[in-house]
N, C-alpha and C positions, 0 to 999 in steps of 0.2 A: 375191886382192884383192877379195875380198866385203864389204868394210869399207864401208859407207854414205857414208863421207866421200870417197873417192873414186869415188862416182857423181855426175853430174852432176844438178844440182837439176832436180825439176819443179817448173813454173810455173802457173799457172791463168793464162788470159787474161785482158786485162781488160774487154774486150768482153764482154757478155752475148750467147751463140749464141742461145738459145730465143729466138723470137720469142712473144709473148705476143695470142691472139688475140683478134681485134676485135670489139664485141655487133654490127655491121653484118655480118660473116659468119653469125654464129648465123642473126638477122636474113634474110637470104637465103636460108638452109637451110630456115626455116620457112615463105616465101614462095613454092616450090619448088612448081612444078605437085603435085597429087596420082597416087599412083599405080592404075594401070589397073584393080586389084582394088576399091581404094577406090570409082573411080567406078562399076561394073557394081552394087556391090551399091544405090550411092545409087538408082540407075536402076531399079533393078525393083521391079517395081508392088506383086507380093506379095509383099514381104521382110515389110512389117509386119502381116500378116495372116497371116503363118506363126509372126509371132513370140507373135498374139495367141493361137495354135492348142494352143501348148505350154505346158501348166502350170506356175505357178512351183515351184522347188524343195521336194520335201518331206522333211524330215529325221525319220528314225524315231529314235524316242525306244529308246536300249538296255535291255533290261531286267537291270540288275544287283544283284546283291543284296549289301545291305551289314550288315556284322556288326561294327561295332564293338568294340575291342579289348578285355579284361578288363581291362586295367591302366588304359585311361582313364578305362572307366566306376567305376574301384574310387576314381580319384580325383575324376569327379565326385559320386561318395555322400559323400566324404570332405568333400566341400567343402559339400555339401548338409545334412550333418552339423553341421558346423560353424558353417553359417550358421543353425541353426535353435535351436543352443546360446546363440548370443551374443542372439538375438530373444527368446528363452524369458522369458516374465515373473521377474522376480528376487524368492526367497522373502524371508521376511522378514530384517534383520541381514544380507544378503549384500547387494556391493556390487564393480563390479569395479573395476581401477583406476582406469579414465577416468572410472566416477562418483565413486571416493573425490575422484578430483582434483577433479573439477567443484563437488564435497560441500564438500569443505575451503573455495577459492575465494569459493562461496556464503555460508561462515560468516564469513569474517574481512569482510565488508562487511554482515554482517545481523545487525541488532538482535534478532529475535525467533527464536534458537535450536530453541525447540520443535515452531516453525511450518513449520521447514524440517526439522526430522527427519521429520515427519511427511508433506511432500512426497516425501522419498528414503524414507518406508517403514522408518525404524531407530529404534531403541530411544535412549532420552536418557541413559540410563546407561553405556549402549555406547559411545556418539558420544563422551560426555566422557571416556572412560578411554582412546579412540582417539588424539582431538584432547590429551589429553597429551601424549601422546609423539610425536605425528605430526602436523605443518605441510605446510601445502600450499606449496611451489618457488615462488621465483619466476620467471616465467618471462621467458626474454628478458631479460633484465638488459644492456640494453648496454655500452659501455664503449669508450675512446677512449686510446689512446698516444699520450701526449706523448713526442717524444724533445728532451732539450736537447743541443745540437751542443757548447757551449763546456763544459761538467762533464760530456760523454757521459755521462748520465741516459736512465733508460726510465724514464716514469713511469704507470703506469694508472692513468684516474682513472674511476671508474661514474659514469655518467647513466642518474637514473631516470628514466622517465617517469609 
């Protein structure tokens, strides 16, 4: 008969046993004479002039030698590399993308075409056979869904700014 349903329930009481102790005992405990140790050393005359006798702490510095690893320093060259490419003055007719974008941008609001090749450094016959075929994105284009609940309709509509 090891079936659970014939053993008898346990109960938790409903009295809380712990007693829960009071800040006036804490309180007491810290109010507690000090101990015998405590007061001999308040007592004596030379504690603090033995204390002033002893030098502070000195920490020696390890001497360890560090060698950094080949594969980090292969990627800081990498990166040193790379940063010294993208800084590199741009030859003539080159352009990378974020100044073509910038370049496009700059045309579609500027009247005086020849004035800004020659700020970005490029040829005007280039630029027009570019800007044929290639428009600068617009960017950000927001846009807002309407849903209508009675025709269940999605409708997107763009706002420009």
């Amino acid at each position: 008969m090891g079936n659970a349903a014939s053993k008898a329930p346990r109960r938790l009481s409903k009295i809380q046993t712990k007693e829960i102790p009071r800040a006036s005992e804490s309180l007491n405990r810290m109010k507690a004479p000090p101990k015998e140790e405590i007061l001999k050393d308040g007592q004596d005359p030379d504690f603090s002039a033995n204390l002033s006798k002893i030098d502070p702490v000195k920490i020696h510095k390890m001497q360890t030698n560090f060698k950094p690893s080949d594969k980090m320093m292969d990627i800081l060259k990498g990166r040193k590399i790379e940063n010294d490419i993208e800084n590199a003055a741009m030859t003539r007719n080159r352009l990378s993308a974020q100044s073509l974008l910038s370049y496009l941008e700059e045309r579609k609001g500027s009247s005086d075409v020849t004035q800004l090749n020659k700020e970005f450094d490029v040829e005007n016959q280039t630029m027009e056979a570019i800007s044929e075929y290639l428009a600068a994105p617009r960017l950000g284009t927001p846009f807002t869904v309407k849903v209508d609940n009675e025709r269940g309709e999605i409708e997107r509509v763009e706002v420009f700014v």
